[in-house]
N, C-alpha and C positions, 0 to 999 in steps of 0.2 A: 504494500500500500504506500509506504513511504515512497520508494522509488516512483511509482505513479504519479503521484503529488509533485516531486521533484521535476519529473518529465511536464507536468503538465504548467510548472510555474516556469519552466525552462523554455518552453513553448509561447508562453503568454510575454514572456521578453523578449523574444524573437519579433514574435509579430508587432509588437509597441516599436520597437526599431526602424522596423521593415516600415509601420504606417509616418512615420515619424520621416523617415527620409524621403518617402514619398510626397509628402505634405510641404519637406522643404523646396523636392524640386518645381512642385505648382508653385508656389510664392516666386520662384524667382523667376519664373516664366512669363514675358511681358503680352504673349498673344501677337496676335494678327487686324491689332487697331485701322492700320489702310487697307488692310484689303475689307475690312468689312463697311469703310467709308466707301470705300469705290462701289460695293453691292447697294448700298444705300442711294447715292449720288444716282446709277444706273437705272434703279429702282426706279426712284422719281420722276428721271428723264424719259424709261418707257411711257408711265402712268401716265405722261404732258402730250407725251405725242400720239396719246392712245385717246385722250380729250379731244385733243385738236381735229384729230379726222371720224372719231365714232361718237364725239360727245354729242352734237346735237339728234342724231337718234337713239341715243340712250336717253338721254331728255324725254323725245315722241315719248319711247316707249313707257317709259316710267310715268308720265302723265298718263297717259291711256290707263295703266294698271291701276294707278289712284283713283280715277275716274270711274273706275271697275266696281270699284269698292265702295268709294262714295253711292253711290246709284244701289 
């Protein structure tokens, strides 16, 4: 039983280590801040140019559906 115990607190150190340096290498990890600007920025620029040419029948149509509903 002892030895179990021993194994088993021998274990429970191991992994505290193990999450422990794991945990340091996220913290120093700065990410990928421009590339998720540039997906943002691209985003937008779709969503304008998707206004520009479908927005006034998305308009119609969404009037019409309100209109649906009103009635």
């Amino acid at each position: 039983m002892q030895s179990t115990s021993r194994t088993s607190i021998r274990l429970l150190v191991q992994m505290a280590a193990l999450s422990r340096d794991a945990f340091r290498e996220r913290r120093t990890e700065r990410g990928d801040v421009p590339g998720w600007v540039m997906i943002t920025v691209m985003t937008v620029g779709i969503v304008v140019a998707l206004q520009l040419f479908v927005g006034p029948e998305l308009e119609s149509m969404m009037r019409q559906a309100l209109g649906r509903v009103a009635n």
